[in-house]
C-alpha positions as CSV (number, residue, x, y, z in Angstrom):
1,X,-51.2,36.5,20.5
2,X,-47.8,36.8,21.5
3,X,-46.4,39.8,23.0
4,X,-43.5,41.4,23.3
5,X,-41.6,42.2,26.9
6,X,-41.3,45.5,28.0
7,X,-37.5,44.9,28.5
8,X,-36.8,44.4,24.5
9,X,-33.0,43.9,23.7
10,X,-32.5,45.1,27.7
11,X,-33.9,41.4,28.5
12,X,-31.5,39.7,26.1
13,X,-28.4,41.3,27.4
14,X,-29.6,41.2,30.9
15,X,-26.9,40.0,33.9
16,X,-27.3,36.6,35.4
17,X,-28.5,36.3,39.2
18,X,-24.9,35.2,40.0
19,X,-23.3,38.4,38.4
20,X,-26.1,41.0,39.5
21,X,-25.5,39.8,43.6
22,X,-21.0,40.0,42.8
23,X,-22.3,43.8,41.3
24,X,-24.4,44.4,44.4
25,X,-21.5,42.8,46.4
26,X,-19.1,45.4,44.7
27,X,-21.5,48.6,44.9
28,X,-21.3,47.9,48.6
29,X,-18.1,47.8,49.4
30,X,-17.7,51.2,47.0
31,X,-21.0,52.6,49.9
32,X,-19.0,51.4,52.7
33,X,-15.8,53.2,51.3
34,X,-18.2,56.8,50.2
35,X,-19.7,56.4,53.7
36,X,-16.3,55.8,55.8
37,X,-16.8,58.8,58.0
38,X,-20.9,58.1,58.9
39,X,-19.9,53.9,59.7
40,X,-16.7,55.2,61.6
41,X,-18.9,57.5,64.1
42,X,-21.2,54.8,64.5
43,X,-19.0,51.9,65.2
44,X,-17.0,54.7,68.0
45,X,-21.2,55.2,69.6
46,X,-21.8,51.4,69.0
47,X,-18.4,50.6,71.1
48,X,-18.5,53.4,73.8
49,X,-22.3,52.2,74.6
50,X,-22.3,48.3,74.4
51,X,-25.4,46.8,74.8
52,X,-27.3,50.7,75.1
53,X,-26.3,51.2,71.2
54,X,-30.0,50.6,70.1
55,X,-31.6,53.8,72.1
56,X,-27.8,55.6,72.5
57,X,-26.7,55.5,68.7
58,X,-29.9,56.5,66.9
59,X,-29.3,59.1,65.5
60,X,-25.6,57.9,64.3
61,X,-27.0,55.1,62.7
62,X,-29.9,57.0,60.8
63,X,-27.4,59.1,59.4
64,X,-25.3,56.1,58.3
65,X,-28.4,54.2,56.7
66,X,-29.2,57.1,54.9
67,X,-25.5,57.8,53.2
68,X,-25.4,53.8,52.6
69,X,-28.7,53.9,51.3
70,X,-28.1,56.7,48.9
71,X,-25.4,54.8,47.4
72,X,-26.8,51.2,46.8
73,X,-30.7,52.0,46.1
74,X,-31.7,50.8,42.6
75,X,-31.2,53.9,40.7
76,X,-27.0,53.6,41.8
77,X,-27.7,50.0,41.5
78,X,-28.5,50.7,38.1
79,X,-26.3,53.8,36.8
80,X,-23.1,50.9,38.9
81,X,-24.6,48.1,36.2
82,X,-24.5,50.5,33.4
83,X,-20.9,51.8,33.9
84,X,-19.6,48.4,34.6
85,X,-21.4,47.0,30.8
86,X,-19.2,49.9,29.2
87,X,-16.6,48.9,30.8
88,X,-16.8,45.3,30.1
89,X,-17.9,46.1,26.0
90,X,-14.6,48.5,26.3
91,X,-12.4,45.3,27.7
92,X,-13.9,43.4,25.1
93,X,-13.1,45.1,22.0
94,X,-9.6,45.7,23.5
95,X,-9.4,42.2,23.8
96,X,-10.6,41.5,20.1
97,X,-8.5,44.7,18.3
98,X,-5.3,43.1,16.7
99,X,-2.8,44.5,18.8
100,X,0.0,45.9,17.0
């Protein structure tokens, strides 16, 4: 008996591997840039205590995890692949509208 995937017309349209890890590449850089002020104060710990930056920075690098994590767990992961199809559908029938 076959059966159907859970997915439906989501598993048709679904990204390649390739294109999912460049999204995930992008959706990080967009963290790094939302979380500028978190990485900044812990780069400035990591550098003032060198090698001590494990037990020293704690609390700096919690608090940088957590605004990095907030922005690249699968939910944003998801809600970043969304925007970026509309996007993409929008280029495309830009592309095939007779320009005039």
């Amino acid at each position: 008996m076959a059966t159907l995937k859970d997915g439906g017309r989501n598993d048709r349209l679904s990204w390649s591997k390739r294109a999912e890890h460049r999204l995930r590449e992008e959706l990080k850089e967009i963290a790094l840039k939302r979380c500028d002020d978190s990485v900044a104060k812990f780069a400035a710990c990591a550098r003032e205590k060198g090698m001590l930056v494990v037990f020293s920075c704690r609390e700096q690098n919690a608090l940088m995890n957590s605004c990095l994590n907030q922005h690249t767990n699968e939910e944003s992961f998801d809600r970043y692949k969304f925007e970026r199809e509309i996007e993409l559908h929008r280029e495309t029938q830009a592309a095939k509208s007779p320009s005039g």
